[in-house]
C-alpha positions as CSV (number, residue, x, y, z in Angstrom):
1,X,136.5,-58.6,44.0
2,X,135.7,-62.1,45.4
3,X,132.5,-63.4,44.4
4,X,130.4,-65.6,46.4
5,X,130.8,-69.4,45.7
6,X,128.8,-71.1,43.2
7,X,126.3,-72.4,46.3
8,X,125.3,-68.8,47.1
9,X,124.8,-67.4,43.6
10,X,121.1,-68.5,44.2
11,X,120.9,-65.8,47.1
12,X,123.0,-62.5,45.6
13,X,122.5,-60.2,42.2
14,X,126.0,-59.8,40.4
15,X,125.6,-56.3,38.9
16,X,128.5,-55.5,36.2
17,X,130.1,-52.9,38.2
18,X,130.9,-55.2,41.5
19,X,128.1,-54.8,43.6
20,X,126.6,-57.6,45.4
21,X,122.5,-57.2,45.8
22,X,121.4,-59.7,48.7
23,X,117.4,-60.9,46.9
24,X,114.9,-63.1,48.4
25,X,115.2,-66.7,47.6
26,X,112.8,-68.2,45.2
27,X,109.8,-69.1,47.2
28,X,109.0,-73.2,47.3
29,X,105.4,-74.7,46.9
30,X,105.1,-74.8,50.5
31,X,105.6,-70.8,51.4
32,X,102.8,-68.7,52.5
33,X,102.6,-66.6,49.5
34,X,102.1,-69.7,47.2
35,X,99.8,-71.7,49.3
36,X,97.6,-68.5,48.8
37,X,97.7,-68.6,45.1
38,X,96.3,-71.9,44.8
39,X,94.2,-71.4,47.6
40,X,92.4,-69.0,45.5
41,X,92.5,-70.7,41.9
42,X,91.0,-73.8,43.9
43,X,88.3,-72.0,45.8
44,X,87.2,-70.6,43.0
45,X,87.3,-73.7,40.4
46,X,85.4,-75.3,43.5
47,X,83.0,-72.2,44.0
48,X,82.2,-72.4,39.8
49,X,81.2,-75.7,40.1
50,X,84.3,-76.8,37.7
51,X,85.6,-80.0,38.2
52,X,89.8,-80.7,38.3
53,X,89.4,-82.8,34.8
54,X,86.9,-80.2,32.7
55,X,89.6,-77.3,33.9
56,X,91.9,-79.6,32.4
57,X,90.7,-80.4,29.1
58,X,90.2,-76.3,29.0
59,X,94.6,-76.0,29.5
60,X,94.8,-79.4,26.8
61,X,96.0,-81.1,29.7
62,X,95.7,-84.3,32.3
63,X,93.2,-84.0,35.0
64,X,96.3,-85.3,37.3
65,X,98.0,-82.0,36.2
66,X,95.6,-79.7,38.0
67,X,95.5,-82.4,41.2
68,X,99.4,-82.7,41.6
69,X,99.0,-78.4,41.0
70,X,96.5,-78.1,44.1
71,X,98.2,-80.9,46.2
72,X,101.1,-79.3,45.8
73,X,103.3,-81.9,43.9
74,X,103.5,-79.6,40.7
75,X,104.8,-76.3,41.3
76,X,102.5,-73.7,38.7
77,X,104.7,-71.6,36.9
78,X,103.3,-67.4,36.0
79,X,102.0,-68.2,32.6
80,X,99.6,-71.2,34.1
81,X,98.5,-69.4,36.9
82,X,97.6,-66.2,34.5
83,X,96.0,-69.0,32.1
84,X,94.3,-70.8,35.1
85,X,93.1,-67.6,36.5
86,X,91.4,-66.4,33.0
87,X,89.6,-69.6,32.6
88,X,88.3,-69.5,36.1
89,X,87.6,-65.9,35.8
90,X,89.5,-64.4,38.9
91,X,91.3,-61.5,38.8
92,X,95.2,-62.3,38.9
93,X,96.2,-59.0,39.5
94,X,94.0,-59.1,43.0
95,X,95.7,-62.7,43.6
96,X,99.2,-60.8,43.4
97,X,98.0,-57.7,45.1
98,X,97.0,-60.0,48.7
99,X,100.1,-61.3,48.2
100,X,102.2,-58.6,48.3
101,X,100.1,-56.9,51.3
102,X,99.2,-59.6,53.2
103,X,101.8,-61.0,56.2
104,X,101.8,-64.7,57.0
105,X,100.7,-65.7,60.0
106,X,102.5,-65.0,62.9
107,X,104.1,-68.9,64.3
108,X,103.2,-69.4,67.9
109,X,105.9,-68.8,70.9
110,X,107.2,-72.0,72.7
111,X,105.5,-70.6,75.8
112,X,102.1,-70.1,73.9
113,X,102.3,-74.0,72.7
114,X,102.8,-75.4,76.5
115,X,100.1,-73.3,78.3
C-alpha cells in the first residue's frame, strides 16, 4: 500500500493493518474553538478581579506568559488550561463541553457584504 507523503502525515491516521483514517487538523490559536477557551479563562480572571501578573505568580511564571496566552502569541497547551482553569475556579469540563456543541459563526455571503 502507498502511503501518503511525509507532507500529509499531519492530516491521515496510519492504523497497522493499512487503513488510512482522514482526522481533523490540529486547530491553530486563531480557530473558533480556541478563541473560546481563552475567551473564557480571561473573562473570568477579569470577572475575579485577578490581575495577568498575580495569576502568574499562582502558575510560578512571567506575567508576560499569561499576556502572550490571551493575545494569542503563546499557544496554551491541556495541562495549563486545566491548571489555569482550577486557579480561576471555572469548570473545564463546561469550557470543553461549549466547545464541542457550539458551531462558529456562520461567515457572511459576498452578496450579504455588498448590500
Amino acid at each position: 500500500m502507498n502511503y501518503p507523503i511525509l507532507g500529509y502525515l499531519s492530516k491521515w491516521l496510519i492504523f497497522d493493518f493499512g487503513i488510512l483514517i482522514k482526522v481533523k487538523e490540529m486547530a491553530s490559536i486563531y480557530s473558533y474553538e480556541y478563541q473560546m477557551v481563552i475567551n473564557a479563562l480571561r473573562k473570568a480572571r477579569i470577572e475575579k478581579g485577578i490581575t495577568q501578573k498575580r495569576l502568574a505568580q499562582a502558575l510560578d511564571r512571567p506575567q508576560s506568559f499569561i499576556a502572550k496566552i490571551e493575545n494569542g502569541e503563546r499557544r496554551l497547551d491541556v495541562v495549563e488550561f486545566v491548571h489555569i482553569a482550577h486557579l480561576l475556579s471555572v469548570d473545564h469540563g463546561l469550557i470543553l463541553e461549549k466547545i464541542l456543541f457550539k458551531k462558529p459563526p456562520k461567515k457572511p455571503k459576498r452578496a450579504e457584504l455588498i448590500k
